[in-house]
C-alpha positions in Angstrom: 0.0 0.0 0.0 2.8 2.1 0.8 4.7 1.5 -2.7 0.9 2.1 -4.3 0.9 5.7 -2.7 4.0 6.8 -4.0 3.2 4.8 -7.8 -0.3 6.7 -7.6 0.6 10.4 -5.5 -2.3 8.9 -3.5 -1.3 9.2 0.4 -5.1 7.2 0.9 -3.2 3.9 0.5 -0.7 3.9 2.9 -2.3 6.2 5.4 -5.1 3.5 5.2 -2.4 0.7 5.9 -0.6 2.4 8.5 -4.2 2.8 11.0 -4.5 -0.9 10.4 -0.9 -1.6 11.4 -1.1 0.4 14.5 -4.5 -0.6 15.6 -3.4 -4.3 15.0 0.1 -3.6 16.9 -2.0 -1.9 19.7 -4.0 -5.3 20.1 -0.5 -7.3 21.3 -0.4 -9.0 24.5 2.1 -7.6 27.3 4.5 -10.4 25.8 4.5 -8.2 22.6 2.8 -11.6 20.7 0.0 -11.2 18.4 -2.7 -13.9 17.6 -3.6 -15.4 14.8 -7.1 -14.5 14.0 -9.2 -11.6 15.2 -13.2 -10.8 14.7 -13.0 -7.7 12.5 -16.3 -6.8 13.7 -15.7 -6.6 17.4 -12.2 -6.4 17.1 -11.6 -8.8 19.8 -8.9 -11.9 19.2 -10.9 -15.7 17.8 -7.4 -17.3 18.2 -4.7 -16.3 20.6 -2.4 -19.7 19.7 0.2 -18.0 17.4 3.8 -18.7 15.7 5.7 -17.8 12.4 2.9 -20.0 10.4 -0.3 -19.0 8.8 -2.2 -16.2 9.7 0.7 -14.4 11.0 3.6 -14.8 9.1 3.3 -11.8 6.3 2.9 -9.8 9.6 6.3 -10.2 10.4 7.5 -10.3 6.7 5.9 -7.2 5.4 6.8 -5.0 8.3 10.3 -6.2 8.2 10.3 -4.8 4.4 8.4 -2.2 5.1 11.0 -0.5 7.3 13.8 -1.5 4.4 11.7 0.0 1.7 10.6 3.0 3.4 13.2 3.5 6.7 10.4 4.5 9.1 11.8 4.1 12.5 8.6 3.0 13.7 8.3 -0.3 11.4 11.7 -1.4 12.7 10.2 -0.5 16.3 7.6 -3.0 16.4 9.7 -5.6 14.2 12.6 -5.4 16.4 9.8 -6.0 19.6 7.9 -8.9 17.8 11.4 -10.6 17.0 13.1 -10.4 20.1 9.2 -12.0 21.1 9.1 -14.8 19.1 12.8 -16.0 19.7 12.0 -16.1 23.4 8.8 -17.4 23.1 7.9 -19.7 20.2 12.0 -21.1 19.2 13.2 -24.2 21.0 16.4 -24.8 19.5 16.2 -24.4 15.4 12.4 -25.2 15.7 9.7 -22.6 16.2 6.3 -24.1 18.3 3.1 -22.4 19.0 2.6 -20.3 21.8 -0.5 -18.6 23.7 -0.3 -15.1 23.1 -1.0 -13.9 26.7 0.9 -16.6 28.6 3.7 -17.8 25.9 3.0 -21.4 26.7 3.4 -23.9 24.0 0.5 -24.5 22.4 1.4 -27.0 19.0 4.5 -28.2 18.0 4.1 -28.5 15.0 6.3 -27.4 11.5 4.5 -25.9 8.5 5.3 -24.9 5.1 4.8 -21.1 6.0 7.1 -21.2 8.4 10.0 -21.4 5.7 10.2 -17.7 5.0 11.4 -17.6 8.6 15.1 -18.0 7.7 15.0 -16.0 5.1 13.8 -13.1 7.4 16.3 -13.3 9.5 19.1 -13.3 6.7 17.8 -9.2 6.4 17.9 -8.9 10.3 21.4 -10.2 10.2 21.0 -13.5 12.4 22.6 -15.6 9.9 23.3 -18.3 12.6 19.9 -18.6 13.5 18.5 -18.8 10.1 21.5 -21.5 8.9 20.5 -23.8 12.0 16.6 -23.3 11.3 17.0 -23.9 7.4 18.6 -26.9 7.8 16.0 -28.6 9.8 13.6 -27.4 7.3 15.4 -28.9 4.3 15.9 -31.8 6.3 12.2 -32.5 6.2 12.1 -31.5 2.6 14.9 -34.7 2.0 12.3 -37.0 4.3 9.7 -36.3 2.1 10.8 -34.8 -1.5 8.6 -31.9 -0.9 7.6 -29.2 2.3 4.8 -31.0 3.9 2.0 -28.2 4.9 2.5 -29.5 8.3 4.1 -31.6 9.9 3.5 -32.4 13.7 7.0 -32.0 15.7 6.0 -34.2 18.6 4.9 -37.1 17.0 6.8 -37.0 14.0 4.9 -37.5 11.6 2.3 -35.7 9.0 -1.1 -34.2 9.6 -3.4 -37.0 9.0 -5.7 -34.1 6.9 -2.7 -32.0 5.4 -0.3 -33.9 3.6 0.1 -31.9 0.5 2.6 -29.2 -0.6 0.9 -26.5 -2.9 3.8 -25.3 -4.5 4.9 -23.0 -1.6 8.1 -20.9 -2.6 9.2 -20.0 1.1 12.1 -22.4 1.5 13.2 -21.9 -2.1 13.4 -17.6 -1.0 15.3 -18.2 2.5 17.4 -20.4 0.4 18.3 -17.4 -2.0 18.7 -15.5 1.1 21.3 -17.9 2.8 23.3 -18.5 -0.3 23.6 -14.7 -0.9 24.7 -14.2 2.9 27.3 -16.7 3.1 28.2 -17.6 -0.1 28.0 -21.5 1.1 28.2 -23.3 -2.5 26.0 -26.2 -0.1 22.9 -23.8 -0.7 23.3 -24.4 -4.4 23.4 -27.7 -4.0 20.0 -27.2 -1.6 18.6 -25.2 -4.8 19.1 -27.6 -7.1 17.8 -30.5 -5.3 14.3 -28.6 -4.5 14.1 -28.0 -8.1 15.0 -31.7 -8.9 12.2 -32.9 -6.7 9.7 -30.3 -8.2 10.7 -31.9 -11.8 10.4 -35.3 -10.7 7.4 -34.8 -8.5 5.5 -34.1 -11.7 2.0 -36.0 -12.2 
C-alpha cells in the first residue's frame, strides 16, 4: 500500500495501511505476541495460539520490508519488539512451536510450510546463525519427504493426518536465496538444485 501511494501520489493507501498496522500492533499482549485470527467486527482476538505460520507470518515479513523499503523508525520499532518475542517465546532450539499469546505457553508443535520464509527473514535482520541452524531442519524434512509438507507435527513426528500436500509454496526456495547470498555457502546451491529436482520429478 505504501509503494501504491507513492506509484499513484495517493497518500489514501498507505495512510489506510498504516491505521491498520497500529491498531493491529496496539491489540498485542504484554509479551508483545500477536494472535492469529481476530473478529473484525468486534475487534476482539478468535485465536490467541500464534507462531511464524499461517495467519501471522506476512505480519512479520511485510513490516520487516516495510522499514527497508521505506526506513520508518517506527516499522523497525515494532519488528525489532515482535522478533526479540518470538525467539523467546515460540523457538526451541532451530524449531519454532506455537505459543498462547498472553501466557507464551506452547501451544502446538508443529512445523508448516509457511514457516519457511522464517530464515529468510532473519538473513535481512542479520541473524545468519539462526536462520543457517533453522534452514537446515527445514530442508531436512524436505529430504524426508521430496517436498515441504503443509504440516508436519513436531511431537509425533509425523504428518497431519488431513494436510499432507505441498501447494507449490516458494518459502524455503526464497530463504534459500537469502542464505546463499549471505554466506556464499556453494552447499545452498546444491540445496537449490535439489528442491528444483524434486519439483521436476514430482510431476504428475
Amino acid at each position: 500500500m505504501g509503494a501504491l501511494s507513492r506509484l499513484t501520489g495517493d497518500s489514501r493507501y498507505e495512510a489506510a495501511a498504516l491505521r491498520a498496522l497500529r491498531k493491529l500492533w496496539s491489540m498485542r499482549s504484554s509479551l508483545n505476541l500477536l494472535g492469529t485470527t481476530l473478529d473484525v467486527i468486534t475487534g476482539e482476538w478468535i485465536e490467541y495460539s500464534s507462531g511464524i505460520g499461517a495467519g501471522v507470518d506476512s505480519f512479520y515479513e511485510y513490516l520487516l520490508k516495510a522499514h527497508i523499503l521505506f526506513g520508518r523508525d517506527e516499522f523497525w520499532d515494532m519488528f525489532h519488539s515482535a522478533y526479540v518475542a518470538v525467539q523467546k517465546y515460540f523457538r526451541h532450539g532451530p524449531w519454532y512451536h506455537e505459543a498462547d499469546m498472553r501466557s507464551g505457553k506452547a501451544t502446538y508443535w508443529q512445523l508448516t510450510s509457511l514457516q519457511a520464509f522464517w530464515p529468510g527473514l532473519q538473513i535481512l535482520v542479520g541473524d545468519v546463525s539462526a536462520a543457517n541452524s533453522s534452514h537446515r531442519e527445514f530442508f531436512h524434512v524436505w529430504e524426508m519427504f521430496g517436498v515441504l509438507p503443509e504440516r508436519y507435527l513436531l511431537d509425533q513426528e509425523m504428518l497431519h493426518p488431513t494436510e499432507k500436500y505441498y501447494p507449490l509454496r516458494p518459502e524455503l526456495a526464497e530463504s534459500t536465496f537469502y542464505l546463499y547470498q549471505a554466506t556464499k555457502d556453494p552447499w545452498y546451491l546444491e540445496v537449490g538444485e535439489s528442491i528444483m529436482n524434486s519439483l521436476i520429478n514430482t510431476q504428475g
